[in-house]
C-alpha positions as CSV (number, residue, x, y, z in Angstrom):
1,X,72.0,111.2,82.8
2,X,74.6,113.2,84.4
3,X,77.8,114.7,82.3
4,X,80.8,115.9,84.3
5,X,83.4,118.2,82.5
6,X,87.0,117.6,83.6
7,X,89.6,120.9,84.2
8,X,92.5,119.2,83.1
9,X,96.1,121.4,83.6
10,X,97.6,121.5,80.2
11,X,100.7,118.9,81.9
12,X,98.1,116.6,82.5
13,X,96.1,116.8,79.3
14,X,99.3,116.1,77.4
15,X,100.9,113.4,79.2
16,X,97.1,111.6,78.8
17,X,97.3,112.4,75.0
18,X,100.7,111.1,74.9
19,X,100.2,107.7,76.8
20,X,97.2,107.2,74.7
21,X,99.1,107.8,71.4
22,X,101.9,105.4,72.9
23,X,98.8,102.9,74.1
24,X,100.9,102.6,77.5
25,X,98.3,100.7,79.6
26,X,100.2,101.2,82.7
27,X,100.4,104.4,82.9
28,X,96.5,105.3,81.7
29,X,94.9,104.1,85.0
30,X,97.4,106.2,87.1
31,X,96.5,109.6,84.6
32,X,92.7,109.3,84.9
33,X,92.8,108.8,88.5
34,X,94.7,111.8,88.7
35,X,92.6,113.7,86.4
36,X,89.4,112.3,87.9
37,X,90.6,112.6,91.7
38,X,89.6,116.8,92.3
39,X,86.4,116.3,90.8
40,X,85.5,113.1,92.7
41,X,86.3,115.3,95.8
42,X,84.3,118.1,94.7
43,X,81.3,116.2,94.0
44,X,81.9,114.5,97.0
45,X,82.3,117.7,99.6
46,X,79.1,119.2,97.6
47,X,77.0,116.3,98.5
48,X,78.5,115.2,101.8
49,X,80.2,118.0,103.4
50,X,80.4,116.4,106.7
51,X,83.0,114.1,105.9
52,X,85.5,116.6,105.1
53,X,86.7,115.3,101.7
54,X,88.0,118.8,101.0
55,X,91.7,118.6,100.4
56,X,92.6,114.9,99.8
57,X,93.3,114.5,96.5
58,X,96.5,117.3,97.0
């Protein structure tokens, strides 16, 4: 099993706690894709550099 740790900016971290107290399910997906998105990429330029993921999420 695998764990991944997410860096979230403080912005981000709130407006997640605050859509979560609010239970605002349109907004949730949007807010872990952001959160998720620079760590998908680094995973993915670490395992596959030759694609060039570097950058994409910005």
């Amino acid at each position: 099993m695998t764990t991944i740790t997410l860096q979230l900016s403080v912005e981000l971290e709130q407006k997640l706690r605050e859509s979560i107290a609010r239970r605002d399910a349109q907004s949730l997906p949007r807010l872990f894709a952001n959160a998720f998105a620079p760590t998908v990429e680094a995973l993915l330029e670490k395992t596959h550099p030759q694609f060039g993921f570097a950058g994409m999420s910005r």
